[in-house]
VEXRO-183950 format. One record per residue (C-alpha): y, x, z; residue number from 0. Coordinates in pm, 1 decimal. Example, Ala and Ser with C-alpha at 12.3 -4.5 7.8 and 13.67 -1.06 7.14 Angstrom:
REM residues 2
+----------+----------+----------+-----+
:       c2 :       c1 :       c3 : seq :
+----------+----------+----------+-----+
:   -450.0 :   1230.0 :    780.0 :   0 :
:   -106.0 :   1367.0 :    714.0 :   1 :
+----------+----------+----------+-----+
REM end
This chain:
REM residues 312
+----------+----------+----------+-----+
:       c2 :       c1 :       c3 : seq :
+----------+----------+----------+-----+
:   -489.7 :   5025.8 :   2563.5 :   0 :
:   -522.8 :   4878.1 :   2246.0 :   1 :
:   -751.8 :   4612.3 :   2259.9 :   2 :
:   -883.4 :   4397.4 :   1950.4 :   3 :
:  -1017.7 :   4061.1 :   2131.3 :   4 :
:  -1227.3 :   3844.7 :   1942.3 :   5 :
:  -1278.9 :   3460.4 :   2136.9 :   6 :
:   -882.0 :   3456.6 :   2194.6 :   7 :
:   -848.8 :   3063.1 :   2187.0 :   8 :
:  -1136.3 :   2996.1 :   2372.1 :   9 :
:  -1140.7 :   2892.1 :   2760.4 :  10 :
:  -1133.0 :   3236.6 :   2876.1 :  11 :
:   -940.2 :   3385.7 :   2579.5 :  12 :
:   -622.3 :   3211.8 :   2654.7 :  13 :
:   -615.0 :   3342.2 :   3002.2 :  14 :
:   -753.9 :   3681.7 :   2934.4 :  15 :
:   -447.5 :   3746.0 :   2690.3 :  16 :
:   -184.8 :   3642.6 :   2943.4 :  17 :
:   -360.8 :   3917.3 :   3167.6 :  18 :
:   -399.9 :   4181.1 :   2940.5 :  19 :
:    -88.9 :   4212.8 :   2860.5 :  20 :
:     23.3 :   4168.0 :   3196.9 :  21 :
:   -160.9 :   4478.6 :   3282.4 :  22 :
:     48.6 :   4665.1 :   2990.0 :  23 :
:   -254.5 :   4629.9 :   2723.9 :  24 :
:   -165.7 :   4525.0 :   2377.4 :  25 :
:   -369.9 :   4258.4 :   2205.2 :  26 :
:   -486.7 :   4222.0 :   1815.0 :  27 :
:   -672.2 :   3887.6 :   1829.6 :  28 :
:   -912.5 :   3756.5 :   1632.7 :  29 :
:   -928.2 :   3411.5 :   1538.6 :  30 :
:  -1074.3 :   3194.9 :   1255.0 :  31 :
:   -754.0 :   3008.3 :   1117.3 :  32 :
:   -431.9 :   3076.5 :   1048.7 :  33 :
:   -383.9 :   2766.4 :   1243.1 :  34 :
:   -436.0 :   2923.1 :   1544.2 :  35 :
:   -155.7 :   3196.6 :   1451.2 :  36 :
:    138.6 :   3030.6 :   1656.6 :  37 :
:    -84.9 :   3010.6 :   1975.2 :  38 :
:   -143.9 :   3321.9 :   1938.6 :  39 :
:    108.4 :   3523.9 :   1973.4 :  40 :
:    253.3 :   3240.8 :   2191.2 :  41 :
:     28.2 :   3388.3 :   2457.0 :  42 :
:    162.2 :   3724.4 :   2380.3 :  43 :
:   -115.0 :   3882.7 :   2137.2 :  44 :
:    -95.0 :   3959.0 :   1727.5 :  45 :
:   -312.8 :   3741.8 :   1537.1 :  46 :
:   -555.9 :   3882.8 :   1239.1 :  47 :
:   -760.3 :   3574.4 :   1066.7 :  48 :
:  -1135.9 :   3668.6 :   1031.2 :  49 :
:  -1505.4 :   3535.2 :   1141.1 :  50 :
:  -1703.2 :   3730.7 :   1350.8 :  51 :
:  -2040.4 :   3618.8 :   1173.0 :  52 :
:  -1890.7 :   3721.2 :    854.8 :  53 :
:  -1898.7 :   4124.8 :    866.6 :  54 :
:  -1719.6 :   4188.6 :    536.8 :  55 :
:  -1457.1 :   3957.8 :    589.2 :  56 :
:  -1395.8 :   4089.4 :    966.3 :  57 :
:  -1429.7 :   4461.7 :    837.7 :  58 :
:  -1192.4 :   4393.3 :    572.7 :  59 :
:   -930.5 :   4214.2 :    855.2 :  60 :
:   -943.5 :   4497.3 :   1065.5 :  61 :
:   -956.0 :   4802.6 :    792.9 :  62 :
:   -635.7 :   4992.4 :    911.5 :  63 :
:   -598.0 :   4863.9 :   1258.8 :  64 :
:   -650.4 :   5116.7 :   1562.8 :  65 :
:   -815.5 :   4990.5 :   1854.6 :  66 :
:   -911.0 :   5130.5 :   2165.5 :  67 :
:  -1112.8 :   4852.6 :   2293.4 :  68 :
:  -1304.9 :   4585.3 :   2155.8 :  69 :
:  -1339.2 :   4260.6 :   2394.3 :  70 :
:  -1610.1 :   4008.5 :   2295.2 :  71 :
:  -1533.8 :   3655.1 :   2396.5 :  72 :
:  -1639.2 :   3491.3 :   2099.9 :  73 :
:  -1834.1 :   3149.7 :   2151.9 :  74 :
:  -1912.1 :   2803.7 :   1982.7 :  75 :
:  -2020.4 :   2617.9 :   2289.0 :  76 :
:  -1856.1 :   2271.6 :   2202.4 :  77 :
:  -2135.1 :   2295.5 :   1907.2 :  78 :
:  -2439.5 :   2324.4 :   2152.1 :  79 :
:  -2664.1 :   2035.9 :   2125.5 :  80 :
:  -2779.5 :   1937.8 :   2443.3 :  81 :
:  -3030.2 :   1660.6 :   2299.0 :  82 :
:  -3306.9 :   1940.3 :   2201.2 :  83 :
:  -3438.2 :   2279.2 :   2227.8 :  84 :
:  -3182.0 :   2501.8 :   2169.8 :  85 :
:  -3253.2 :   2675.6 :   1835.6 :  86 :
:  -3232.0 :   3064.2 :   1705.0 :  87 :
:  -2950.4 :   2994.1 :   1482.2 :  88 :
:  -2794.1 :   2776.7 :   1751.7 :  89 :
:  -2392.8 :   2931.5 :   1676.4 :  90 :
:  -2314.3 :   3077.0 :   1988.8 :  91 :
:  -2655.9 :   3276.5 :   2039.8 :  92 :
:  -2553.8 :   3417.4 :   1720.3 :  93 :
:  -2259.2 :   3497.7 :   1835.3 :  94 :
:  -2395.4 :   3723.8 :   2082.6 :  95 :
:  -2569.2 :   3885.2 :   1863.4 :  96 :
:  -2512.6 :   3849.0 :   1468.2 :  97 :
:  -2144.2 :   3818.1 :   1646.4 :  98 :
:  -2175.3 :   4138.1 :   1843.8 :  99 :
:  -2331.6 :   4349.5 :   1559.0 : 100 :
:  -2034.4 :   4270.6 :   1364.4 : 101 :
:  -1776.3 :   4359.4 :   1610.2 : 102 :
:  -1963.0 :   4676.7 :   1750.4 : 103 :
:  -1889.7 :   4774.6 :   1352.3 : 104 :
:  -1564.0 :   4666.6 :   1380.6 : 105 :
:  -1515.0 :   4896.5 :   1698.4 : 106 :
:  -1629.9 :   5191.2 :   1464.7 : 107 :
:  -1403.2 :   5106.8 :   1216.6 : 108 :
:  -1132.6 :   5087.5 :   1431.3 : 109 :
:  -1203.6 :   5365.5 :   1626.0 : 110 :
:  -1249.0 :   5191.1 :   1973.8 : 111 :
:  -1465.5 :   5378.5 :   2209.4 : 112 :
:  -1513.9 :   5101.9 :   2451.9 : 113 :
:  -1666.7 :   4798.9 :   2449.2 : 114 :
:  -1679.7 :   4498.8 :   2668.0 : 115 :
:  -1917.2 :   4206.6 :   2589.3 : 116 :
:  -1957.0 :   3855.4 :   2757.0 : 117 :
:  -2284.4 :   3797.7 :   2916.7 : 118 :
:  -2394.7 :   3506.6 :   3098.4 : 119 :
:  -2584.9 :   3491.2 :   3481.0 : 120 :
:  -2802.8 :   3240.9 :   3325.1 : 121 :
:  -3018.0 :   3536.6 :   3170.3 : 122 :
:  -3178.6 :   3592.3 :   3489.7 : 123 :
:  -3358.6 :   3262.0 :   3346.9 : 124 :
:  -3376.3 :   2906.8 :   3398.5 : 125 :
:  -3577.6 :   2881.9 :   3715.7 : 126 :
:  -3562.4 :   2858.0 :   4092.6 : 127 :
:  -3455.2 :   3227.6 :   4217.1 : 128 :
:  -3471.9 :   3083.0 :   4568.3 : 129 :
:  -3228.1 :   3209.4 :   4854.6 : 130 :
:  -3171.3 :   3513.7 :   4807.9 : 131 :
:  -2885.1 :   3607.4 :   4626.0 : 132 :
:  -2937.7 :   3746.8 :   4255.6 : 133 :
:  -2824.9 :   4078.3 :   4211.3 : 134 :
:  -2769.1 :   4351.5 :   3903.6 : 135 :
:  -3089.1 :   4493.6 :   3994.8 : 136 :
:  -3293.6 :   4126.8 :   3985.2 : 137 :
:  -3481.2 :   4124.3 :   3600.6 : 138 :
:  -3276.4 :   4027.7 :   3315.9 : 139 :
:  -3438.8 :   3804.3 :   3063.1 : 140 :
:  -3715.0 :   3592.0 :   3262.3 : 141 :
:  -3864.7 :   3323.6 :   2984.1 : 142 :
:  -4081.1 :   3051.3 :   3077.2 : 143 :
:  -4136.4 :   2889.7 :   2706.4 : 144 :
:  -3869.7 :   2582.2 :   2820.0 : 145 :
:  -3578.9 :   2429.2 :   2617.5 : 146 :
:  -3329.4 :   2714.8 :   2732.5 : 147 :
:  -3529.2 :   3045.4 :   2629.9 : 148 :
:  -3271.2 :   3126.5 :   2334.1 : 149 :
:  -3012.2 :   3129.6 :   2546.1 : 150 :
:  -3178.4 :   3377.3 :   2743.6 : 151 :
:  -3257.1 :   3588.9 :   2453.0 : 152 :
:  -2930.6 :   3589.0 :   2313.5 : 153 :
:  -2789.9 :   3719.4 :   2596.2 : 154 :
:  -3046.1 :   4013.0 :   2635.1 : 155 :
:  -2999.3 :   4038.7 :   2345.0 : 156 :
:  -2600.8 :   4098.5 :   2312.4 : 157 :
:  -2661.8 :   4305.3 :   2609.4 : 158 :
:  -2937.5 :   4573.9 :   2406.3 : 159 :
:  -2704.4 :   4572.8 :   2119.7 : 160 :
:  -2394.9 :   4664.5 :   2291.3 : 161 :
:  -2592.3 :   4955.6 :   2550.8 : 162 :
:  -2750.9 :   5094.0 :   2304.2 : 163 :
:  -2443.5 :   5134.3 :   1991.7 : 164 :
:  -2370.7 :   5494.1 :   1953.8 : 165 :
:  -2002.8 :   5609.0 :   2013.8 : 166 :
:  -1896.4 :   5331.2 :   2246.6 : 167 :
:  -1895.6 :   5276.6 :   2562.6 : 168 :
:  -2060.0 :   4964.5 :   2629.1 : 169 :
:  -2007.2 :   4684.3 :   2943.7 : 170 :
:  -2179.0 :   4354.1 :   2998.0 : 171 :
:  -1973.8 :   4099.8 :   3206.9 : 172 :
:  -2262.2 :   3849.9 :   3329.6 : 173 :
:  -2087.9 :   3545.9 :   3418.1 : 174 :
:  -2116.3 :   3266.7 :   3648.9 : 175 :
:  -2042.9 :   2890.4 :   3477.6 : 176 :
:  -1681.7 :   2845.8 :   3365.5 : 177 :
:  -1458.6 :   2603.7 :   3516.3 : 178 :
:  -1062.8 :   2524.3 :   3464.0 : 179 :
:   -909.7 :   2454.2 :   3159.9 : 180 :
:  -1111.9 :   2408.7 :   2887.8 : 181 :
:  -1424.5 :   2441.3 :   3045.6 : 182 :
:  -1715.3 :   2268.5 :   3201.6 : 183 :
:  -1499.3 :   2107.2 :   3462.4 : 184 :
:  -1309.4 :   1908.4 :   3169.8 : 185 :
:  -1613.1 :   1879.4 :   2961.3 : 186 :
:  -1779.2 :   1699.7 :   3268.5 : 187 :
:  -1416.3 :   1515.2 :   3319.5 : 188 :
:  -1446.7 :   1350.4 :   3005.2 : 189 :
:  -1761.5 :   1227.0 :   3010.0 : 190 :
:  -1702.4 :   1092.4 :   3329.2 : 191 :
:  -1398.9 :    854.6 :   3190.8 : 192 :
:  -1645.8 :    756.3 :   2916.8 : 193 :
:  -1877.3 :    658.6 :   3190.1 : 194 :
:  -2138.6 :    885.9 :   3048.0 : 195 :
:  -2431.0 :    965.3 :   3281.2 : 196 :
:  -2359.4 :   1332.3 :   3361.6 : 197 :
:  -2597.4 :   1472.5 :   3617.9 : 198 :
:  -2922.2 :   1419.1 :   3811.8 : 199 :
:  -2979.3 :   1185.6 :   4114.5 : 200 :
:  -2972.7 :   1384.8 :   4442.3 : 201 :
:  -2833.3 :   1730.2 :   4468.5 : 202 :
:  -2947.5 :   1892.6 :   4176.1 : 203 :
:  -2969.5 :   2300.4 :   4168.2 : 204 :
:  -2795.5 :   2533.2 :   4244.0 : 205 :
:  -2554.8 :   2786.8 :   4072.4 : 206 :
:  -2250.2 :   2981.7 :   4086.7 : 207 :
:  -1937.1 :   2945.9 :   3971.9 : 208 :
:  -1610.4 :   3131.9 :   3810.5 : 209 :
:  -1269.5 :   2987.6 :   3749.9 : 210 :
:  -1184.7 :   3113.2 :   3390.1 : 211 :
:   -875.8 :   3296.4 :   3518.5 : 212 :
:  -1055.6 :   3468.9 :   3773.2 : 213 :
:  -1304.1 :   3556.6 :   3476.2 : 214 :
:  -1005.9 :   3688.4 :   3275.5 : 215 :
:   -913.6 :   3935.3 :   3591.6 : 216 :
:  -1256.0 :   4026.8 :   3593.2 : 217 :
:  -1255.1 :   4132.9 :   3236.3 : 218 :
:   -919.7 :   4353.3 :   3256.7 : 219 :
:  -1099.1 :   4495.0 :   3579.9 : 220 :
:  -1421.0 :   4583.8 :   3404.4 : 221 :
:  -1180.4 :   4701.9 :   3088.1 : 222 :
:   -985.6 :   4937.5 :   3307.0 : 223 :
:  -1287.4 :   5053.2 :   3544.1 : 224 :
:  -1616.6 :   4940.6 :   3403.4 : 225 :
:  -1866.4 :   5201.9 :   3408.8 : 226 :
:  -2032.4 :   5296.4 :   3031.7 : 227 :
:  -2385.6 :   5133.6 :   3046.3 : 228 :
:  -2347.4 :   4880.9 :   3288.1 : 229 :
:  -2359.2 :   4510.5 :   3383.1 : 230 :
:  -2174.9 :   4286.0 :   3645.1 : 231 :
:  -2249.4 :   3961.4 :   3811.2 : 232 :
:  -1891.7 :   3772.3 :   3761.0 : 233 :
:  -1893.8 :   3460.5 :   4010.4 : 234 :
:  -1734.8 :   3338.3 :   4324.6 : 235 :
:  -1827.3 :   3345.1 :   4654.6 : 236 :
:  -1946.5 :   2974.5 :   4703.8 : 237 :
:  -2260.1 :   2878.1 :   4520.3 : 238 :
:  -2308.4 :   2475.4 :   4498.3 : 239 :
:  -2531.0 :   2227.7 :   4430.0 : 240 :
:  -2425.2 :   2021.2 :   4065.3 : 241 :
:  -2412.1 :   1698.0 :   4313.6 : 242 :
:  -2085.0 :   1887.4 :   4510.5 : 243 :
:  -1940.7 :   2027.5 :   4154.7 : 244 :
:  -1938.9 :   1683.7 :   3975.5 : 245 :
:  -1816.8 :   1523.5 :   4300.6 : 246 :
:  -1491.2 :   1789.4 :   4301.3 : 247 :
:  -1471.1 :   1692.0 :   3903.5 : 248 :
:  -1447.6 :   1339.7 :   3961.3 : 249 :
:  -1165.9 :   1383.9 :   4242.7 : 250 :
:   -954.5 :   1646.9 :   4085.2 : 251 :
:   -935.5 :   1473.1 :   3764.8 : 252 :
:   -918.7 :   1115.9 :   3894.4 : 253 :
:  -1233.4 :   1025.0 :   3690.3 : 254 :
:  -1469.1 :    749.8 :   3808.7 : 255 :
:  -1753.0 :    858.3 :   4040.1 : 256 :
:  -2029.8 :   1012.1 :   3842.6 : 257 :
:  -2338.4 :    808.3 :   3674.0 : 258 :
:  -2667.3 :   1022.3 :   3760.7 : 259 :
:  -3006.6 :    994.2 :   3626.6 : 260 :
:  -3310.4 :   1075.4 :   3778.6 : 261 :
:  -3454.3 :   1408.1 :   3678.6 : 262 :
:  -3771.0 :   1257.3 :   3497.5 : 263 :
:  -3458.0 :   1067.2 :   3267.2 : 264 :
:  -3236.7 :   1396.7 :   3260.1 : 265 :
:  -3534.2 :   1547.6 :   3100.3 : 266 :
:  -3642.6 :   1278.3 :   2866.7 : 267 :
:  -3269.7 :   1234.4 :   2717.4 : 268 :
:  -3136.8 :   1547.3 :   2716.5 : 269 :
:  -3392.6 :   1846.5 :   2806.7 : 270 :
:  -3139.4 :   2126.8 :   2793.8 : 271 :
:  -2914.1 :   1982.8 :   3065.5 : 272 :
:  -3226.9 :   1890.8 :   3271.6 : 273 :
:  -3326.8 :   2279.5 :   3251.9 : 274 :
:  -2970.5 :   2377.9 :   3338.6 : 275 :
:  -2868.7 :   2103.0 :   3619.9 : 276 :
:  -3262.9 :   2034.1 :   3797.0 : 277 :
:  -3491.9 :   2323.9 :   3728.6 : 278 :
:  -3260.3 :   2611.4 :   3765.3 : 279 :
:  -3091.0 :   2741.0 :   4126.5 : 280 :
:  -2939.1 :   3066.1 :   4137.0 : 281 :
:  -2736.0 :   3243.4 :   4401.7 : 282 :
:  -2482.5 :   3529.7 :   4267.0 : 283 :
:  -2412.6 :   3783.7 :   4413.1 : 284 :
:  -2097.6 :   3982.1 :   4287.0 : 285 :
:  -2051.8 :   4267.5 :   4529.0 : 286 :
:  -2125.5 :   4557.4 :   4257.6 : 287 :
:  -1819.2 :   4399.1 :   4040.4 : 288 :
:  -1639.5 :   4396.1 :   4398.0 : 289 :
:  -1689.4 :   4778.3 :   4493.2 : 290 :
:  -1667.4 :   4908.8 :   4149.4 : 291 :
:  -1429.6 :   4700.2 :   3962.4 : 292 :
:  -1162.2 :   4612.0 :   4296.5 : 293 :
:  -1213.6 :   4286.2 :   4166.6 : 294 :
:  -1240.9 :   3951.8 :   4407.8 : 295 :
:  -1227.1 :   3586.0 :   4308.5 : 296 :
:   -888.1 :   3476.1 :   4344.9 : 297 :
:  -1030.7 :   3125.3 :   4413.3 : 298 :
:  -1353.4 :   3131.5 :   4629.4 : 299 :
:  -1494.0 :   2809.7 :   4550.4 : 300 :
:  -1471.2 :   2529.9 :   4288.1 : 301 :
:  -1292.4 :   2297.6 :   4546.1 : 302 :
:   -993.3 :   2576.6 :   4530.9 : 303 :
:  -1007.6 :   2607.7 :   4191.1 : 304 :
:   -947.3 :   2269.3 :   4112.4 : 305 :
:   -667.0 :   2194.2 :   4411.8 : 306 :
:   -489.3 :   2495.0 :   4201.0 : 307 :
:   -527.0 :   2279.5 :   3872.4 : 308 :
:   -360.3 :   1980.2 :   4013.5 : 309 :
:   -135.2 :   2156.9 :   4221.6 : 310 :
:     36.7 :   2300.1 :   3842.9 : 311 :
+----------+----------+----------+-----+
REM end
């Protein structure tokens, strides 16, 4: 297929290029500076310069261009602000849907017929979903009037807007927290070496994880065999507590041990992380991506994602 990616230098992007086009796709990627040109088609994919909150600009970009498939990857998360609520025109919950409006025109334009959209697991909402393991069928937007309800929304959201565009076929990818390169595991990495407190006292919840490359497999997967209409839990097998996935960090990236707070602090400081790291445990359960897409983790737990990082 031709696919027109938007997100391309982002932590998935990079890897989701490199297996696209290993799987014989051809890539027209979207990015937001010429910059970002070289990387680009370093990675193996044509560069176009636009904004995907800026719908004439991006129609103008792709006016011409035939696309098959449109890929939404697009996200600002390095401008999140974990110090306070996050707000309605927080960038990357516009993204998902400012963002996806855009793009869904740009799929019209372009005449792609299919349409693949990043969700995120944490829609089921930021709460304790027990032991049981959260499946498709579990509800999908759960609010509770906390710090974290826009990202829920968003995400619904994204999800409404891209099920219910006419003339595409539309996919949600629901997917567990990132880790690898250019993710939360080096996020967390950093602020370890600048001895920033990173994570409650205790265990902490629990959630489920992806390793972005397994993501990007994922995505060709659900690109090549995603049914029209539907959305897949993307995570691996192992779900752990934040007290184990800050504890792998710190080894695989030779940081110093991690500073905790207690919760009461977490949520004082920095009330988004406290929703995210001590209210919230969810168990995924990826078995409909399994059977339908053919897709499996190729790392089944943070702890092998990591040893694969330091074994490069």
């Amino acid at each position: 297929m031709q696919v027109l990616l938007a997100g391309a230098t982002g932590a998935i992007g990079r890897p989701l290029i490199r297996a696209l086009t290993a799987g014989g796709h051809s890539v027209t990627a979207i990015v937001r500076s010429p910059e970002a040109h070289p990387l680009v088609r370093e990675l193996g994919a044509e560069p176009i310069t636009a904004d995907a909150l800026d719908r004439d600009g991006l129609l103008r970009a792709v006016d011409g261009l035939r696309a098959d498939a449109v890929l939404h990857e697009a996200t600002a998360l390095r401008e999140v602000k974990a110090t306070r609520r996050i707000p309605a025109d927080d960038p990357t919950g516009l993204l998902r849907t400012v963002g996806t409006a855009n793009l869904l025109a740009a799929a019209e334009v372009t005449g792609a017929r299919r349409f693949v959209t990043q969700s995120l697991i944490l829609g089921y909402g930021y709460h304790d979903h027990g032991t049981e393991p959260v499946t498709e069928r579990a509800e999908f937007g759960v609010y509770n009037g906390g710090v974290a309800d826009e990202v829920v929304r968003a995400c619904v959201d994204g999800e409404r807007l891209v099920f219910d565009a006419a003339g595409v076929d539309g996919i949600a990818l629901r997917y567990g927290l990132f880790y690898g390169p250019g993710a939360f595991s080096d996020l967390f990495a950093g602020m370890m070496r600048k001895r920033v407190p990173v994570g409650p006292l205790g265990p902490g919840g629990v959630n489920t994880w992806v390793h972005v490359e397994d993501a990007a497999a994922a995505t060709v997967a659900a690109l090549d065999h995603g049914t029209p209409g539907r959305a897949y839990n993307i995570a691996d097998d192992t779900p752990i507590t934040w007290e184990r996935f800050l504890t792998e960090v710190a080894r695989s990236h030779g940081t110093p041990r991690p500073i905790r707070l207690p919760g009461w602090a977490i949520r004082l400081a920095v009330p988004y992380l406290s929703a995210l790291m001590v209210d919230t445990s969810m168990r995924i359960s990826s078995a409909l991506a399994h059977e339908e897409l053919g897709w499996r983790p190729r790392y089944a737990d943070v702890t092998a994602g990591l040893a694969a990082g330091r074994a490069v």
